[in-house]
N, C-alpha and C positions, 0 to 999 in steps of 0.2 A: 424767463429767469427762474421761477416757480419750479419748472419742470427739469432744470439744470440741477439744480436743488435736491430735488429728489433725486433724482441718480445717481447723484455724487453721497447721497445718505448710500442708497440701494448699493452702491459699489463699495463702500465701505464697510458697509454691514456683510457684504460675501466676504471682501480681505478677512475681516475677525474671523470669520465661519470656519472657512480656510486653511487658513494659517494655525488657527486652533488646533486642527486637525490633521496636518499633511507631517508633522514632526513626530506625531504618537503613534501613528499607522504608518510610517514607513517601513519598519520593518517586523509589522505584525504576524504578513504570511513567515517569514525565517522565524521568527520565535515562537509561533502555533505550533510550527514541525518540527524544532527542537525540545520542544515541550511537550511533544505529541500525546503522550500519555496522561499528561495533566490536562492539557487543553481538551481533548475531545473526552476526558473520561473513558478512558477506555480498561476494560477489566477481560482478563485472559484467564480462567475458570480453573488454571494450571494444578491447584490446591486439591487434590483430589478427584474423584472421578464426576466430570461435569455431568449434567442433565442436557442428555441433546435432545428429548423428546419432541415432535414435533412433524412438521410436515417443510421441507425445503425446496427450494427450486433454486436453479441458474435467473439472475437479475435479465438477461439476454442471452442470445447465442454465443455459444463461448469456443475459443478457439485455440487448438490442443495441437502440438505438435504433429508436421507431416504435410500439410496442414490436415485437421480435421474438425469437423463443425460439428458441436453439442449442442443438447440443451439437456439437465437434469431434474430428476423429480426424484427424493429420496421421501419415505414416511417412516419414521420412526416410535416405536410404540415404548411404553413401559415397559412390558412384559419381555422385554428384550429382543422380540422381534422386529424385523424391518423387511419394507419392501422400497423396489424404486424401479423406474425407467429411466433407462439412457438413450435418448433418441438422436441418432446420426442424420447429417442430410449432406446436399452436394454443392450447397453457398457458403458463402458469410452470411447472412442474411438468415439464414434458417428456414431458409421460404419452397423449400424442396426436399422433403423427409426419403431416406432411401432405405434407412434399415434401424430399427427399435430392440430395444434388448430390454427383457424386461427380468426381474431378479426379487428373489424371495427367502429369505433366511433369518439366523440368528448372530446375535450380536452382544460384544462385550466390550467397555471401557473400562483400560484399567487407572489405578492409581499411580503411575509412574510414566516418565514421560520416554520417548522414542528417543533410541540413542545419537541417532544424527539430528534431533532438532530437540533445542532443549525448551523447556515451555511450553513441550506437546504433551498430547496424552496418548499410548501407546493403545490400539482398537485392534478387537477382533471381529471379522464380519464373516462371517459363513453364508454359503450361501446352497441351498438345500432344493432350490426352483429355478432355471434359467430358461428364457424361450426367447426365442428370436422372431420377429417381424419382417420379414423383407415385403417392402410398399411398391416392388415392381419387380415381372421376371425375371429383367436384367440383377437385378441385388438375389434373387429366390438363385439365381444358378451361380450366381459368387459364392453364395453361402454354402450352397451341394458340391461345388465342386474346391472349397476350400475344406469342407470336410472332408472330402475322399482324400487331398492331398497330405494332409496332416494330423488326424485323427478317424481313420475309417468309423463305421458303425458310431458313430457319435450323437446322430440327430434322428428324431422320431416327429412323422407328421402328428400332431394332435387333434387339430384341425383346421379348416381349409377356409380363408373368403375369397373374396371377392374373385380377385386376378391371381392373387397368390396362396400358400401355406403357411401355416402358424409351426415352428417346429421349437421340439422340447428337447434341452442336450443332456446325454446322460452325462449325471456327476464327477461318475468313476472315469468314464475318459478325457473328461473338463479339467481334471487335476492336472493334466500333462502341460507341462512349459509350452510346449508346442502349438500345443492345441487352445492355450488361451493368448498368448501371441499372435496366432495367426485371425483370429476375430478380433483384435485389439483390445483384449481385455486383460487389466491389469490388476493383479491382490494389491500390490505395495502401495495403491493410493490410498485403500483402506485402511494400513497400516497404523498409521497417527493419525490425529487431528485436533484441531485447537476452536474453542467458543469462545467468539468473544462479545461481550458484550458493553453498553455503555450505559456509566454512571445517568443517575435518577433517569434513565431514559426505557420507557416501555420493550418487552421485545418481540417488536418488531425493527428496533434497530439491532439487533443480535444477526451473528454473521457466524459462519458453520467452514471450516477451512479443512479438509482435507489434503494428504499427502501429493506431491508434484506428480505430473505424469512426465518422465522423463524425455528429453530430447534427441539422447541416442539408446542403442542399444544395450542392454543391462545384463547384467545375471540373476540368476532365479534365485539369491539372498541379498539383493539392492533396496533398501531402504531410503526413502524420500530424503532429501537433502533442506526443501523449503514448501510450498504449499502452493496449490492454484488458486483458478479465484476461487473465493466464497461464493457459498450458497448463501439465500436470503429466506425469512419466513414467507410464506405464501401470501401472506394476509399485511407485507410491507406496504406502507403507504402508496398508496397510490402507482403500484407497480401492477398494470395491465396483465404484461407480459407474465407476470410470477403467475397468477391469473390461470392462465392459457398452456403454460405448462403443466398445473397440478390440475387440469380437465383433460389432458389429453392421455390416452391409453394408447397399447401396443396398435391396436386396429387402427386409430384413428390418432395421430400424431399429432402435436401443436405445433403449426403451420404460420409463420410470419408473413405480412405482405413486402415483398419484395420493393425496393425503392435507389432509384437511381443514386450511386455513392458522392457525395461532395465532399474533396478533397480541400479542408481547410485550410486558413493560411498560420502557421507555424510560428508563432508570437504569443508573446504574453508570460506568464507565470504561472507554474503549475506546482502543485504540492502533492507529498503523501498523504495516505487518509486512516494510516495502521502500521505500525510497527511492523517491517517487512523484513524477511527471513527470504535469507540468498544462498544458493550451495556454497558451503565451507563451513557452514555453522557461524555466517555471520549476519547480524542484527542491523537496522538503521532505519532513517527517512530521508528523502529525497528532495528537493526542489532544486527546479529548471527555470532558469529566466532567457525567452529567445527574442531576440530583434530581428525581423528579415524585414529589409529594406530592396531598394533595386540595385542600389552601390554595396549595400555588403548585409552579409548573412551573418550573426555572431550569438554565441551561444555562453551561458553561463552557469553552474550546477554547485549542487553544497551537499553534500553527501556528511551526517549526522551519524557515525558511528558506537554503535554502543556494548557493552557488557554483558548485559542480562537481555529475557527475552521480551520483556515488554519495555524496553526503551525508555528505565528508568538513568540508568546509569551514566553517564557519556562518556565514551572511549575518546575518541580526536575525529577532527572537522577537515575536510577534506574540501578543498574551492577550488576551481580548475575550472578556463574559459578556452573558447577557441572559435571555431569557425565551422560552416557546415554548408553541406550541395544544395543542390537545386531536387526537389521532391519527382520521383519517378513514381508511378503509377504501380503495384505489387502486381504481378502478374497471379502472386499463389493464393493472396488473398485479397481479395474483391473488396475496395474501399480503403484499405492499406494502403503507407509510400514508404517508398524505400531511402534514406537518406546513408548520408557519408559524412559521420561526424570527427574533428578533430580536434584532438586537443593541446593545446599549446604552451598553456602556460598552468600553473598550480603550485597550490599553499596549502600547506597544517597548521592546524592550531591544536595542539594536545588539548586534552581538557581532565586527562585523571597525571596523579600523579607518576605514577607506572609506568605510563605511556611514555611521558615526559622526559624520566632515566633511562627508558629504552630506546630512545631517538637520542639522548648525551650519550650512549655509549655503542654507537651504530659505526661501522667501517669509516672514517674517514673519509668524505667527500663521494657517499653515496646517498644522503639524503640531508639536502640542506649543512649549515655549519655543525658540525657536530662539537657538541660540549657549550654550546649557545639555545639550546630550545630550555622554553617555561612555560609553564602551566599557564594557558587561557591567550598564550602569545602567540599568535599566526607570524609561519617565517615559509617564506620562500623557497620553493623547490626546482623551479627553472633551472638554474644554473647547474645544479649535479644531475640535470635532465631527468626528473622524478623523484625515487626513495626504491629504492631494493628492498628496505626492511620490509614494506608492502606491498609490493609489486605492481611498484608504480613506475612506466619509464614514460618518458617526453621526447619528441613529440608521439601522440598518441592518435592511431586513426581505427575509430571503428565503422563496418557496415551493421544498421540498424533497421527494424521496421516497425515504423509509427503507424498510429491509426486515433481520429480522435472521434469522442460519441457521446451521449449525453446518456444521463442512467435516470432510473424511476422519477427519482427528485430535481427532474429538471436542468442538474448542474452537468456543464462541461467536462469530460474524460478526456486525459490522453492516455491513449497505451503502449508503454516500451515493450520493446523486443523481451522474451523471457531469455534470462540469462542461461547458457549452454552445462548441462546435467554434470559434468566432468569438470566444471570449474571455468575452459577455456573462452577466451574472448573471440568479437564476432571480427578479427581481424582481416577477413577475406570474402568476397562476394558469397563463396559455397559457404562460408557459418553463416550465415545473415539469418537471425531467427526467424522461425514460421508459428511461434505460438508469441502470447504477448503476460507481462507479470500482472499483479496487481497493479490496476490503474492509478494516474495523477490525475486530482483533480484543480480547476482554477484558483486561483489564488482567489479572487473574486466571491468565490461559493465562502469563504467563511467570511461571514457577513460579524462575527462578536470580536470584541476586545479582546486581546490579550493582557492576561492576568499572570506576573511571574508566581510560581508555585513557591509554598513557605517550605521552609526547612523546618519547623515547630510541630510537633504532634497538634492535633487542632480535631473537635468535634463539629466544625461547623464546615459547610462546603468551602473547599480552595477554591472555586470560582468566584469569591467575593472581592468586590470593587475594593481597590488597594488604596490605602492611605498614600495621600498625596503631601508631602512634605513643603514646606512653605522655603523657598531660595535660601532666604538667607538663615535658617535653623539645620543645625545638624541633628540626622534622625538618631537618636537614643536607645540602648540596649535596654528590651525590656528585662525587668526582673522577671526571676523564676516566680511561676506561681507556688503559694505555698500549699494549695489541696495536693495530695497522691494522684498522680493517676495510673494508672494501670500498668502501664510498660516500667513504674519505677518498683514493683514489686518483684522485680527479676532482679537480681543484684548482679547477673553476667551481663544485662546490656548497657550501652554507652548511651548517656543522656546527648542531647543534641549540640548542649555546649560543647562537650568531651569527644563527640566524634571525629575520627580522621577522615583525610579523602578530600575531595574538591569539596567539601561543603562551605569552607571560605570563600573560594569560588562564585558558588549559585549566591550565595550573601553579597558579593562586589557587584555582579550583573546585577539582581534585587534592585539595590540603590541607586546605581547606574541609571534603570528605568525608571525608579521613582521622580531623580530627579532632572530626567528628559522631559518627564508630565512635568514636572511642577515649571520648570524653565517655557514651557510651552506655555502654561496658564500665566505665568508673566507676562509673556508676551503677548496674551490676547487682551491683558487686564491696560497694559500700554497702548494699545494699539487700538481699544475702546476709549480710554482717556481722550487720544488725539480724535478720532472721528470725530467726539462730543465738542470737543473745541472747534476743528473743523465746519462742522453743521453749525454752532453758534455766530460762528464767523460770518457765514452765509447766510442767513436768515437776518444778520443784522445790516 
């Protein structure tokens, strides 16, 4: 009886635990990534010409249009110059180097941002030394014979190892379109690029984003649309690989060990981990929730639209579920599956005002009711089978290619298909991307509370633990402080009472949250009540 006793304590004391907890973190991962810029701290250097000084690498082998496999090594100096290797190989894996390009010049960021991406910083990089590595004859007579084809007299043995030649390219024939296409080398990624970095956090959480490398064919004045992955500092926690790359030289290449690929099973919840920039000059974050079962495969996404380029603002919400194939093996990239996702159903919820009047006064029964959508109100788009305004139509099927992987920090990756340089969707077997964007990472990995961010000017960090309001008290507008601060010596700008815009809005969600905790702490505060009776009851 004794021991009855205790378990029924032991099982009650999990209920409280529990219970306390499953109503406050339901919908932690969707309000981290709606929040993204508050939640992770994340700061975009956009304010002038950032400081990239430093030494970067690729976090892993990275995978570029065509397909092609990288890894990078940039060092940047003060004094405005910079060197770097780009080492090419013949896996995903990066465990078979075939040809290294190694690059030396000058370098300028300016003050203003790149006209296709806004929140970039427009970069010049010159480049004054290029020499090439071919790490086997087969690559040494691609190289000789892609130079006779497309720039004669282009290349100069300098010196010779092992099995193969070191060659140096002259400059003046390296300017030809031609002739940097056909080695696959691209100015326009140097173009722009964006630092970002994160609140009170050391950097070695700082991330270095250069210009996209695009997906088809360009012209010789194409400017980046959105960014690859980021490079990372060398010296990131616990990142081997960054490692390996910043030791390795043109001669001697950083070499992965090769490991047989495990195709995971496609479930769970995944998130953005940075305000992500898409061709069209459009802003967002991402989360994916998938169920695959043996009866059905179903998929569910929330795509977080915003204004500005760090994803302060929010434009409209976008939810759309559907269903998806059975995973096929990538034939083009080793550890890749190829899926067939569709989509079936989908909802807006505007979230600025703007937005709002632009969907009331959209065509007639092309996107949901029109002259019925409000601010913060998700309506239904099924029945006028998507929205035109956005070019959205229902049912929707795309070919995709997934791959998931784990990064320095231990946490879970998935990587989408990078979206097609022209805008156009993967609607056929031939688009199916061959490169992948900035990764999703589990929902899982962010292990902290979510904190709604205040709408108040404030010196103290927004991550502080929010007042939790007591059920039955309604929370109170505080009064203005009477000190000055800073921003009220501008008589052009709008104190925080006086602002337009969804800031009523983020004010309703606020409370809303607040008092989901506080309804939760009742509920555990009842739910210990009765235990205690329970157990007295028992015992006696």
């Amino acid at each position: 009886m004794d021991a009855t006793r205790v378990r029924l304590t032991l099982a009650f004391i999990w209920m409280l635990l529990v219970l306390s907890r499953c109503e406050a973190s339901k919908d932690n991962c969707l309000n981290i990534v709606q929040y993204i810029y508050h939640s992770l701290g994340l700061r975009s250097r956009a304010q002038g010409a950032p400081n990239i000084a430093g030494e970067w690498t690729s976090s892993s082998c990275e995978v570029r249009p065509g397909p092609q496999f990288f890894t990078r090594y940039i060092k940047i100096l003060r004094n405005s110059t910079w060197e770097g290797y780009f080492h090419r190989y013949n896996d995903s894996q990066c465990s078979e180097p075939k040809l290294s390009l190694y690059m030396r010049g000058f370098y300028k960021v300016m003050d203003e941002p790149l006209e296709t991406i806004k929140g970039s910083n427009k970069a010049f990089f010159n480049f004054s030394t290029i020499q090439l590595y071919p790490h086997n004859g087969y690559e040494q007579e691609m190289v000789i014979n892609t130079s006779a084809g497309h720039c004669p007299n282009t290349l100069e043995v300098v010196r010779s190892l092992d099995s193969t030649d070191v060659f140096e390219v002259d400059n003046r024939a390296f300017r030809r379109r031609a002739c940097r296409n056909a080695f696959g080398f691209l100015e326009s990624e140097f173009s722009g690029l964006k630092l970002e970095t994160r609140r009170k956090k050391s950097s070695k959480y700082d991330k270095l984003y250069f210009g996209e490398v695009p997906t088809t064919r360009v012209s010789r004045k194409y400017k980046p649309n959105s960014y690859q992955l980021p490079l990372i500092r060398y010296n990131s926690h616990n990142c081997t690989k960054c490692i390996k790359i910043r030791l390795g030289t043109g001669a001697r290449p950083p070499k992965f060990v090769w490991k047989p690929p495990r195709l995971g099973l496609l479930e769970g919840e995944w998130a953005s981990t940075t305000c992500e920039a898409i061709p069209g000059g459009v802003f967002l974050t991402r989360h994916f929730k998938f169920t695959n079962s043996q009866s059905s495969r179903k998929w569910e996404c929330n795509y977080y639209f915003y204004v500005d380029s760090e994803c302060k603002k929010r434009d409209f919400e976008l939810n759309g579920k559907g269903h998806f194939s059975y995973a096929i093996p990538s034939k083009a990239v080793n550890g890749a599956s190829e899926y067939v996702f569709t989509m079936t159903e989908a909802a807006i919820r505007p979230l600025d005002k703007i937005t709002t009047r632009m969907l009331n006064t959209a065509t007639p029964n092309t996107c949901g009711k029109t002259g019925t959508w409000k601010t913060n109100v998700k309506q239904d788009i099924t029945q006028t089978q998507g929205c035109k305004l956005y070019g959205i139509s229902l049912p929707n099927t795309e070919y995709d290619l997934l791959k998931m992987d784990t990064d320095h920090r231990d946490n879970r990756l998935l990587y989408v298909g990078q979206r097609a340089s022209d805008g156009s969707d993967p609607s056929t077997p031939s688009r199916r991307a061959t490169s992948f964007q900035v990764p999703l990472i589990e929902c899982t990995s962010y292990k902290f509370k979510f904190v709604p961010p205040t709408t108040r000017p404030t010196t103290r960090p927004t991550t502080r633990i929010g007042i939790v309001f007591s059920i039955g008290t309604l929370p109170t507008k505080r009064k203005e402080s009477t000190t000055r601060r800073r921003t009220d010596r501008d008589p052009g700008r709008q104190t925080t009472h006086n602002r337009s815009g969804n800031g009523s809005d983020v004010n309703t969600e606020n409370v809303e949250y607040l008092y989901r905790n506080s309804a939760v702490s009742l509920l555990s505060k009842l739910l210990l009540v009765l235990s205690t009776v329970v157990v007295s009851i028992l015992t006696n």
